[in-house]
C-alpha positions in Angstrom: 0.0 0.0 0.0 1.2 3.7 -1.0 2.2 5.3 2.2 3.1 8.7 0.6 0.3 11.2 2.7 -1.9 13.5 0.9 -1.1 16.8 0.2 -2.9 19.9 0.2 -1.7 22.6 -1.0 -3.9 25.6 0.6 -6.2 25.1 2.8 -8.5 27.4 5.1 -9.4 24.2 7.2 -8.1 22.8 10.6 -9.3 19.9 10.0 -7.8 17.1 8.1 -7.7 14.0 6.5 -5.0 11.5 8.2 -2.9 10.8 6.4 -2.5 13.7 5.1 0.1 17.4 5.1 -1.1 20.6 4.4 -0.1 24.3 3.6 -2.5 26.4 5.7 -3.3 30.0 4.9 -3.7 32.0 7.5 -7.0 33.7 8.3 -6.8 37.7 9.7 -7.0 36.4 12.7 -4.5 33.7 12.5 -2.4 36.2 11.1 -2.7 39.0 13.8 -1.3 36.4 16.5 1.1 35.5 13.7 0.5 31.8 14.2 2.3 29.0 12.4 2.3 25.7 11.4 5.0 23.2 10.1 3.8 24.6 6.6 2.3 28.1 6.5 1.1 30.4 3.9 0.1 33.7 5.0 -0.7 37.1 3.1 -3.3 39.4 2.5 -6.4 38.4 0.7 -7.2 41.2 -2.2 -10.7 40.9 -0.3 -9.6 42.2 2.6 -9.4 45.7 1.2 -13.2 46.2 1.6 -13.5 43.9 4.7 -10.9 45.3 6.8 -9.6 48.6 5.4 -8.2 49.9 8.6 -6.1 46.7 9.1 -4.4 46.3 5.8 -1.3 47.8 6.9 -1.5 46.0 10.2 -1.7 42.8 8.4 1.0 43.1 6.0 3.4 43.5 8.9 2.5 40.5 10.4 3.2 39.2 7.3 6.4 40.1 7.0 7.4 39.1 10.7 6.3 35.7 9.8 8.6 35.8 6.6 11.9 37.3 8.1 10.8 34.9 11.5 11.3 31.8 8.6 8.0 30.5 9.8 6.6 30.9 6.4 6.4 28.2 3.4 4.9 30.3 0.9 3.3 34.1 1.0 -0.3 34.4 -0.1 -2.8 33.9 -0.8 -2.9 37.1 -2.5 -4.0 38.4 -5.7 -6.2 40.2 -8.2 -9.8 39.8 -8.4 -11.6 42.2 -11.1 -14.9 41.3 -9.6 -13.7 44.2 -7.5 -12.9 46.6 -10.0 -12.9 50.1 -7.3 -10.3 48.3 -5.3 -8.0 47.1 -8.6 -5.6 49.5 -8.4 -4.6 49.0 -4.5 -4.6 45.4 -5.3 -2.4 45.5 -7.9 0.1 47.2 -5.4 -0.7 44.9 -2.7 0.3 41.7 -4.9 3.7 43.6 -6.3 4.7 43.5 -2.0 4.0 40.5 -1.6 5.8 39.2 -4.8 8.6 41.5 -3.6 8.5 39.8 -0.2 8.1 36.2 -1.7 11.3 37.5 -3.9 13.2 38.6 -0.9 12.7 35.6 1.4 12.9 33.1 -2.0 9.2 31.6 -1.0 6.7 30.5 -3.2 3.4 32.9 -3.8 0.4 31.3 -3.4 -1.8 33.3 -5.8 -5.8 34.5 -6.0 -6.7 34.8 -9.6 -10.3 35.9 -11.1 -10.6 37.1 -14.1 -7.4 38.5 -14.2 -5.0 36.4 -16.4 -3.6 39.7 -18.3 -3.0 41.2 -15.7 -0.5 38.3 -14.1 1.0 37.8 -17.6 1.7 41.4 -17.4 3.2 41.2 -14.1 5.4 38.6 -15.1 6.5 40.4 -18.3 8.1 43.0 -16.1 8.9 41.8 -12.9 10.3 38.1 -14.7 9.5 36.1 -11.1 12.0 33.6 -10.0 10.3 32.1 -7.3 7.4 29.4 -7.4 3.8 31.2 -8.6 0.9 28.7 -7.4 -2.3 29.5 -9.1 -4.8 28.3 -6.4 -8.7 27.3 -7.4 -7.6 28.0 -11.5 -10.2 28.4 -13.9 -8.3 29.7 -16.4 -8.2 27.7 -20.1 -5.4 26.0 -21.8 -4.0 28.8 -23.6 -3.4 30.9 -20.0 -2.2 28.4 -18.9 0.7 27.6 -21.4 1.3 31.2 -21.9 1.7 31.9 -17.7 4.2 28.8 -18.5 6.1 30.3 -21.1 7.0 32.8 -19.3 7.6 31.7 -15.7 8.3 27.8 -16.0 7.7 27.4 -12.3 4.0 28.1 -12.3 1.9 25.6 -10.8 -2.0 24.7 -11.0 -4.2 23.8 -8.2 -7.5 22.4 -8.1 -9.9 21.9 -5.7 -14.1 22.2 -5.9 -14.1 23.3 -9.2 -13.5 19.1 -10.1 -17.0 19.0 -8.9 -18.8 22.2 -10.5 -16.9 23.6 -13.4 -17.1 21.0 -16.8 -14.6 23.8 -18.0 -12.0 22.5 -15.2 -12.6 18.9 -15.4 -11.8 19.4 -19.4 -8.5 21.4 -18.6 -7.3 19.0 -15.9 -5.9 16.5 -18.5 -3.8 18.9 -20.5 -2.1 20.7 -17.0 1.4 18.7 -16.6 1.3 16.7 -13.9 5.0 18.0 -12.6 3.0 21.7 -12.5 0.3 19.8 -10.6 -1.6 20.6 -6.9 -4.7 19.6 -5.2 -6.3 21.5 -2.9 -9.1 22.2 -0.3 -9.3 25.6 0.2 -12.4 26.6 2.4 -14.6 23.6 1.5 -16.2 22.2 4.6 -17.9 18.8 2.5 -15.2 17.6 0.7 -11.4 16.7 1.9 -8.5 16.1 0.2 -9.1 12.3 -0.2 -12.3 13.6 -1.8 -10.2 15.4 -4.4 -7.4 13.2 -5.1 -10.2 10.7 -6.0 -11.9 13.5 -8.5 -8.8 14.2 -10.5 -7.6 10.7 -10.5 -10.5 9.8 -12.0 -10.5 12.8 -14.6 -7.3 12.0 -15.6 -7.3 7.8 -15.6 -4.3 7.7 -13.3 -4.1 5.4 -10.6 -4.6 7.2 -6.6 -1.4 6.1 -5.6 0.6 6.7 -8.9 -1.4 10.8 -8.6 -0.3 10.5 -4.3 3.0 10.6 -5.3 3.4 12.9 -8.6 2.0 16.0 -6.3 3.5 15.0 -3.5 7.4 15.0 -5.8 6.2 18.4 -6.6 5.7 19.5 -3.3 9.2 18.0 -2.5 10.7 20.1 -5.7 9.3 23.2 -4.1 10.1 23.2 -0.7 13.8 22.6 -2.6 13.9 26.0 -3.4 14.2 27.6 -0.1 
């Protein structure tokens, strides 16, 4: 029997599947007592600009004690969502410090992406990232896909719910390389990681144990890198 554990590459959840290991992003109150766990993401959510205003600059230096503290596996999530377009502009600044920070600290950036797939392939145009990107919950298409690869090789694809509810993603999932390959959780109380693995093994015809230990490599190849 494969004992390689799950892995779950964000997750909003304290509860898990056994076995399993997790990357848990830190909620805003997580983050204000700067709490960590073996693997910890934490950054501020584009979202947050409307929820907590007040706090934004309170949160980023949390944030950054976690990084320079090295309690940190990856910074994020954080990101662009132009289903806020009056806030776009402060979140486009608020993603270039925390890719700054994830450059600094040479940390992986977990990344919140809707509808904004020019405006990352922008980004990476100028800033050229060397650092892991991990596209959380992607529902981009093929072509975004290949073109965030072209230019930043280490961009990686997670996948969570959207194996469920989007036909769109379960026809993607195939053509995603499996070494640029995560699973994830995220917030989702019904399903855990176990659930997912299943879903995408069965998308893609690979065998659980054979899909166990592709993602988990990749998770190996990452924490590599810092």
């Amino acid at each position: 029997m494969n004992q390689t554990p799950y892995l779950d590459i964000h997750t909003h959840r304290r509860d898990f599947y056994d076995p399993s290991v997790s990357v848990q992003c830190l909620s805003e109150k997580e983050l204000k007592t700067e709490k960590s766990a073996e693997y910890t993401s934490a950054g501020v959510h584009p979202w947050w600009l409307e929820d907590f205003p007040e706090d934004i600059e309170v949160f980023k230096s949390h944030v950054k004690n976690l990084a320079e503290a090295n309690k940190l596996w990856a910074v994020g999530e954080s990101g662009i969502d132009r289903t806020y377009p009056e806030y776009l502009e402060q979140q486009k600044e608020l993603f270039t410090w925390h890719l700054e920070l994830a450059e600094k600290h040479q940390l992986p950036l977990v990344i919140h992406n809707v509808r904004a797939g020019a405006d990352f392939l922008q980004i990476m145009k100028e800033r050229k990232p060397t650092t892991p990107w991990i596209f959380h919950d992607f529902r981009g298409n093929e072509q975004l896909m290949k073109d965030f690869l072209r230019l930043h090789s280490q961009c990686y694809f997670s996948f969570g719910l959207s194996l469920d509810n989007s036909p769109q993603v379960r026809e993607l999932l195939p053509s995603v390389p499996l070494q640029n390959l995560f699973l994830e959780t995220d917030s989702q109380k019904h399903l855990d990681i176990h659930d997912i693995f299943l879903r995408a093994a069965e998308c893609l015809h690979l065998d659980l144990d054979f899909l166990k230990s592709q993602v988990w490599l990749n998770f190996k190849k990452l924490a590599r890198t810092h």
